[in-house]
N, C-alpha and C positions, 0 to 999 in steps of 0.2 A: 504494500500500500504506500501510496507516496503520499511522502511527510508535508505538512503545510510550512509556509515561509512563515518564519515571523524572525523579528530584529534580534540580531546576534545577541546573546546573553541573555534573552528575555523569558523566563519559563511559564511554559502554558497554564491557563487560569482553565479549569473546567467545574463547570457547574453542577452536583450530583444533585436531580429530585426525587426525595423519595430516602427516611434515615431505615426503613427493613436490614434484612439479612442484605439484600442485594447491593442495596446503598452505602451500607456500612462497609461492606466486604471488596468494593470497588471503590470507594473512597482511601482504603487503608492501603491497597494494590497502589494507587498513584499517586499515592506519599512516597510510599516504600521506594518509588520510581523515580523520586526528585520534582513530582509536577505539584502544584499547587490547585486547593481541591475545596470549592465552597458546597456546604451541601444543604439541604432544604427541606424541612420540614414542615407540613403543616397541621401536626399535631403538637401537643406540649409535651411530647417527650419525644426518644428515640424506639426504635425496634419495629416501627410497623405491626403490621402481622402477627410476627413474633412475640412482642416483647409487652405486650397485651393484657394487666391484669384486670380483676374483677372488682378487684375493693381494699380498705387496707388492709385487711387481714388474708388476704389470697396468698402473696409471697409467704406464711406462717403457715397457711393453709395446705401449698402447694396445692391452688388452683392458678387455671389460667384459661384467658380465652383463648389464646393463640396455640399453635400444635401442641400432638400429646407425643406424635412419634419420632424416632429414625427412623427411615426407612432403606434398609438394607447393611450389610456389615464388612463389606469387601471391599477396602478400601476406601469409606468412606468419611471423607474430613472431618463432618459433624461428628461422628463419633470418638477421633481422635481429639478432637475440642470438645468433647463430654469425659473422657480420661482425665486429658490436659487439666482440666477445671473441677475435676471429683462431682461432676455429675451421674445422678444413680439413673442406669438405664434399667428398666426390668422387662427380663425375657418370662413368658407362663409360658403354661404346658397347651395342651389341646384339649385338653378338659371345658367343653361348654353345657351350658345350659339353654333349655327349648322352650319354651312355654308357649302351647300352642294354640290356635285361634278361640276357643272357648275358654281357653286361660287353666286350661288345666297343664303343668310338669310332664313333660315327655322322660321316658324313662332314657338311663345315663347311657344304656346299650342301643335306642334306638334314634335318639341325641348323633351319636357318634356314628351309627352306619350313617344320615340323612345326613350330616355334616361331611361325610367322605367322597360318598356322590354328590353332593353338591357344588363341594371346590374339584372331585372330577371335573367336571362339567367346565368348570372354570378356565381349568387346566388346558382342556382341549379347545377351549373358545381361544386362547392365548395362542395356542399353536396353529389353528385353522387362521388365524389373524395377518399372525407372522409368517406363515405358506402361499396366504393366497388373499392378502388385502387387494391386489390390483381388480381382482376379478367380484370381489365380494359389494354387492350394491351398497350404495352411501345410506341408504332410509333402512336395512338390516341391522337389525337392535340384539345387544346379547340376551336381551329374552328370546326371541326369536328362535335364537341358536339353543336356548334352551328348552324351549316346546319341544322343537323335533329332537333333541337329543333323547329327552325324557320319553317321548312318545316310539321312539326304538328298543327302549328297553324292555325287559318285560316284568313290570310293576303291576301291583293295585293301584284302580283309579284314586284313590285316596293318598296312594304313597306319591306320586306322579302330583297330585295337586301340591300336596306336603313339600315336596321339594322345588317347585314353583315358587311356592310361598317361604321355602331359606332360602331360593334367588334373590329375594327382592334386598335382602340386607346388603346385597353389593351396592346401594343406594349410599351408604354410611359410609363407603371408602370414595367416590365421588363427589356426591352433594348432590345428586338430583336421582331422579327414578330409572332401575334397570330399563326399563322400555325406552329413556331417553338415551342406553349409551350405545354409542358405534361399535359395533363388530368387528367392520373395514379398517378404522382408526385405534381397536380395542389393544394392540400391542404399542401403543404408548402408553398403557396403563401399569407396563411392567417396571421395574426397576433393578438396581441394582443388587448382585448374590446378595446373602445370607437373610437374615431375620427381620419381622417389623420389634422395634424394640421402643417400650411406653417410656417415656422421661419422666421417672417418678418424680423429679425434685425439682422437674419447671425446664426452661430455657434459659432463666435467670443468668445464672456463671459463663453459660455459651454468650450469650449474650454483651454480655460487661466485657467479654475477652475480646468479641471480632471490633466491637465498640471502641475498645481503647485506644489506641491511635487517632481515630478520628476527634475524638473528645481531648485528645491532647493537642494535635496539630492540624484539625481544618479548621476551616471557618464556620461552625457548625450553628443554622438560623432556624430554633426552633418558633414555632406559631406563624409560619411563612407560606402560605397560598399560593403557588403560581397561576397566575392567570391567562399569560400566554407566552409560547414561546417563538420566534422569530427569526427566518434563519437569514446572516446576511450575506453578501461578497465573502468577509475578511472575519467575522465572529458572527455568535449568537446572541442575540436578546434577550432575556429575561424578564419577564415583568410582573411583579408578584401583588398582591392584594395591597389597596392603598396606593398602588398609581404607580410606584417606584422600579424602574427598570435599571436592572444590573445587566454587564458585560459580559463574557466569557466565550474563550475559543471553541469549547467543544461544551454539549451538553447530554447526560445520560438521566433519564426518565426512567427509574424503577417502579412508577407509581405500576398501581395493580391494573391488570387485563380491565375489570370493572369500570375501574375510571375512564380506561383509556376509550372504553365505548361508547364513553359520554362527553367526550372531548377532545374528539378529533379536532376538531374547528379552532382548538384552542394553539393549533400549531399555522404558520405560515412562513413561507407558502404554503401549501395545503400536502398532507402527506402525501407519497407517492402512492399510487394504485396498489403494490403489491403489499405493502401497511396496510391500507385501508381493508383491501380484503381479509388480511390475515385477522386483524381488529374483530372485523366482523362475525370471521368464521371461527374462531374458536371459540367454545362456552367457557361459561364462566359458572361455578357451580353456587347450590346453597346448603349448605351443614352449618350446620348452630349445636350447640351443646348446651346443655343442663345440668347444674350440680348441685344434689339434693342431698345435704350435712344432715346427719340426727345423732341424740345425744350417745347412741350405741351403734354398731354393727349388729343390729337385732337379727338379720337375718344371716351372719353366721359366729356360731356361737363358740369356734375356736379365738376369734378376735375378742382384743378387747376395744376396738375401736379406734386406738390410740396408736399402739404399738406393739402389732404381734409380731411372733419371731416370725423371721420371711418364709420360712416353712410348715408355721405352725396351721394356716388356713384352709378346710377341706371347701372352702366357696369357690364356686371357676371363677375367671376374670370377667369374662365373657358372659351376658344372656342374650339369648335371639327373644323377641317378642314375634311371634310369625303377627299377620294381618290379624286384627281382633275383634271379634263380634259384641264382646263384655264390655265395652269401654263407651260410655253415653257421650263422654267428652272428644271421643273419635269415629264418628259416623263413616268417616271415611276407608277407616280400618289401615288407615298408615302403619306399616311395621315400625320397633322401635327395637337402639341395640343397645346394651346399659353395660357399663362396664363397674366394678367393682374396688373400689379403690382400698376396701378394707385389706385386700392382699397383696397389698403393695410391701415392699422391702420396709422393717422395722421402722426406720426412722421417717420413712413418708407417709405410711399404715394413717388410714381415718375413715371416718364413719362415715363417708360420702360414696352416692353411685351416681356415675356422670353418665347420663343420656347423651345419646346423639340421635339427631334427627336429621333429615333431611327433605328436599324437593318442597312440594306444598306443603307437606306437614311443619317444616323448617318455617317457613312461610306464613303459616297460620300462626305457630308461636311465637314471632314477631310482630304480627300484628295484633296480636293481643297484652305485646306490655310495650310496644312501642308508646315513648313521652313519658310513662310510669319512671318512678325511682324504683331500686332495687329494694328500697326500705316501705316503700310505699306497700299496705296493707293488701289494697287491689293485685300488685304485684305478685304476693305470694298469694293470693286464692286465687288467681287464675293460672298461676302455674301449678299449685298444688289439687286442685280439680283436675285438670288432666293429666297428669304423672300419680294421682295414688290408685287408678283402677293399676296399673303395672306395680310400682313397689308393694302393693297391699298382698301384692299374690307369691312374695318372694316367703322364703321359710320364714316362720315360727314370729310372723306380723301378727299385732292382735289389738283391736282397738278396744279391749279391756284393759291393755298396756300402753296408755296414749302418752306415758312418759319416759318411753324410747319409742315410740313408733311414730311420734307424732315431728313433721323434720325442723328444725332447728334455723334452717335457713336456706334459701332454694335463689337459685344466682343464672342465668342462661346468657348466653351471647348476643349480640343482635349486629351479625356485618349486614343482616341485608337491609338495616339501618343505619348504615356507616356510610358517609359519605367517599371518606378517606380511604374505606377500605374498596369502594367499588360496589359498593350496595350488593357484596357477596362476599365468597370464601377462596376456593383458589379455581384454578384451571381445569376443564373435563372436556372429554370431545364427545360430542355429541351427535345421532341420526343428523341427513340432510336431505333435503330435497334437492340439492344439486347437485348434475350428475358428474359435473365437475371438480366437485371440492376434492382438493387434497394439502389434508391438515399437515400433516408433514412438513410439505413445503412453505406450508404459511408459518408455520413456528420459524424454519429457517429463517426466513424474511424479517420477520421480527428480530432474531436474532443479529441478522448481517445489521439492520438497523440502517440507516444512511449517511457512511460519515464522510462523502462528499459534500453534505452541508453542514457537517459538527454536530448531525444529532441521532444519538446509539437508546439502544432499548437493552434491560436488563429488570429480571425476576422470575421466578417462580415458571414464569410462562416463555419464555426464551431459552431456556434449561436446556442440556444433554435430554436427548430423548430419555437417560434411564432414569433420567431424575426431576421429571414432569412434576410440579404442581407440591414438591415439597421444600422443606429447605434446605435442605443439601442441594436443590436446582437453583434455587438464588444463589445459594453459598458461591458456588461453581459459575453462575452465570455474570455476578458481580466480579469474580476475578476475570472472567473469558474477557468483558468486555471492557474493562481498566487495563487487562494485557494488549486488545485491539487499539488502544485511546494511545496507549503507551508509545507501541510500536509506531503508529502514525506522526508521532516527532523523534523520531530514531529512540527511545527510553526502551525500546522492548524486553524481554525475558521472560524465562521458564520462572512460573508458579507451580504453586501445590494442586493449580486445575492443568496441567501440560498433559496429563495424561489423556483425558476429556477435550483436548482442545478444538474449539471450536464446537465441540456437541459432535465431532467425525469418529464416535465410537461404536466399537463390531456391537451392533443395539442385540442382534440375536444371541452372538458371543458371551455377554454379559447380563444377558439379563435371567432372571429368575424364574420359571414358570409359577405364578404365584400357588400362595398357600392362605397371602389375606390374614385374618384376624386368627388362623390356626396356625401361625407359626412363619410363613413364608414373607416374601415380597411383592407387594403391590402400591399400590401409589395410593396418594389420598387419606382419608379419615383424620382430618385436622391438621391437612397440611405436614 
């Protein structure tokens, strides 16, 4: 790439928007590089996404809204900065729990065959993906692939419905409904080898560490809007909320997919055509989370709520809720997936089970505490009305024991309330009616970004195909594109993403045929 002129001695000013994983991680890249580096905030903190709490007591908590996972263990940065920083990753077993549409406990043996065909099932949608995407129609949904697979086998009509209804929980590793995702597109959903591993103790330390550099040496402008950017001959424009336009050579725009669908216009010239499609064509998904504290781990009774030994807990991690006929407060019969936080590692152990939801259901419980405080009364009965037909049916709940059963304090996320965040969660590809889309190439596009006029794209959704829509794909996409900034005034070198470079990795080589929430790798579920 050929380097832009500027006056002998003079080192390049680039502008980073957006303080995420991405921002931070490409800000700290071209310090490390000698360039000068303002970046942009337009929240009152740093982290984006990331770095995301619920209230002041979440960091004690170990809640957060922002991801819960790693996703994958081979090689991958974030996990070397969860070592680095004594962050507790916790690996479970495949031990889950069913509870099925009339709300009664599937037993533990047939829990586990219906969980095995199921991520079968998964398995082979990931490999028919990666064989034969060219030819596989773009409106083909992996439910779809899952009708006929189920309908080959030779099941009872009830077993065959049953495992329809554990597909739908692949909603929770996306953010929107199985019927919405791509088949054709479905092996960008894989990631890199080994394990999903839960970050029992936050992002917090990962965090403060990719952070640090930047917080010591840019020009770091929290509560700063940009309003437009402008690209000219010789620099870029910036013009941020309140009138004031700053200068800079190059500018890199980590803000989320979300935003960026809403604000095309805020760039001129006007993005180039292969931007704009890709803008368009990728989804952007909706997962929210719910974390429901009570004064015990009532429902398992090796905990003591607080701090059991990390071994001591016979409760899975895992509940599937299939579709539910039992629940007044869900006419829709939205599946729900709950994870268990009483069996977390000793020192993170507490009496909270965090829901996640997704698609319209996600959607509905936004719009019913959207404007509410978290403290606000209404707040908790309209969250506690629809989550206690599921907690009420978890073991040895008893509303003659309303002082442990009754929750303590009920906290959910709200991105599709966020402006900041893009009125969603992260990245998903999804069904299309055109018979031309190919998401693939629109990632790349995004990725290449246009540094003909100084202005680069960087996040989550620019990523290495194996690291789509998490943050180890920021992590990785904020150094790609600080290496590209770099290189473009002769500064270049190998980073810790050179291996990844450019997102040019063997994708089938490397990636995982997932296993999902039993153990493997797949992308998604909170980022």
């Amino acid at each position: 790439m050929a380097g832009r002129l500027l006056p002998s001695g003079r080192i390049p000013h680039v502008c980073i928007i957006g303080a995420g994983m991405a921002g931070l991680r490409c800000t700290e890249y071209l310090i490390q590089k000698g360039m000068k580096a303002t970046l942009l905030e337009g929240r009152d903190r740093i982290g984006g996404r990331v770095g995301a709490s619920l209230g002041k007591e979440d960091l004690q908590l170990k809640l957060t809204r922002g991801p819960n996972w790693i996703h994958g263990t081979d090689h991958n940065p974030i996990l070397d900065l969860a070592h680095e920083t004594g962050t507790i990753p916790f690996s479970f077993d495949e031990h889950v729990s069913v509870i099925d549409e009339s709300g009664k406990s599937m037993s533990e043996e047939k829990a586990g065959e219906f969980s095995e065909l199921t991520w079968g099932i998964i398995a082979d949608a990931f490999k028919h993906s990666n064989n034969h995407s060219a030819t596989i129609p773009p409106d083909q949904s992996l439910m779809d692939f899952f009708k006929q697979k189920v309908d080959e086998k030779a099941l009872e009509p009830e077993d065959k419905k049953t495992i329809l209804q554990m597909a739908s929980m692949w909603g929770a590793f996306v953010g929107d409904p199985i019927e919405r995702q791509s088949l054709k597109f479905f092996w960008l959903e894989e990631c890199i080898d080994g394990e999903n591993l839960f970050v029992a103790s936050t992002y917090k330390a990962i965090l403060d560490r990719v952070a640090r550099t930047a917080l010591e040496k840019a020009d770091v402008r929290l509560n700063t809007k940009v309003i437009s950017v402008e690209s000219k001959s010789k620099n870029v424009l910036v013009t941020i909320e309140g009138g004031s336009t700053l200068e800079f050579d190059d500018v890199v725009v980590t803000a989320p997919l979300g935003w960026l669908k809403r604000n095309t216009s805020a760039f001129s010239p006007p993005l180039s055509s292969p931007i704009l499609r890709a803008i368009k064509n990728i989804s952007y998904g909706r997962l929210e989370k719910v974390y429901i504290t009570f004064p015990t781990a009532f429902w398992d009774p090796t905990s003591n709520g607080a701090s059991p030994p990390p071994s001591s807990s016979t409760y899975p991690f895992f509940t599937h809720f299939l579709p539910p006929t039992y629940a007044p407060s869900n006419p829709h019969s939205w599946n729900i997936e709950l994870a268990a936080l009483s069996v977390l590692p000793s020192s993170t152990a507490q009496p909270t089970l965090l829901f996640y939801i997704h698609g319209p259901c996600a959607t509905h419980i936004t719009s019913l505490i959207r404007n509410l405080a978290p403290s606000s009364p209404t707040y908790y009965a309209r969250l506690n009305t629809f989550f206690k037909p599921y907690y009420s049916l978890l073991p040895h709940f008893s509303t003659s024991a309303p002082s442990t059963t009754t929750p303590t304090r009920i906290l959910a996320t709200e991105w599709q309330n966020d402006e900041l965040a893009g009125w969603g969660s992260y990245t998903n590809f999804q069904i299309s009616n055109d018979a031309g889309v190919q998401l693939d190439r629109d990632i790349e596009a995004l990725r290449e970004g246009e540094p003909e006029r100084g202005l680069w794209f960087a996040g989550e959704h620019t990523a290495p195909f194996v690291a789509l829509g998490t943050v180890t794909g920021a992590w990785w996409s904020g150094e790609g594109v600080g290496r590209r900034v770099a290189e473009k005034y002769g500064l270049g070198g190998a980073g810790r993403e050179e291996e990844e470079e450019e997102g040019e990795v063997d994708v089938k080589g490397k990636m995982q045929v997932g296993k999902g929430m039993d153990g493997g790798s797949t992308n998604g579920m909170g980022l």
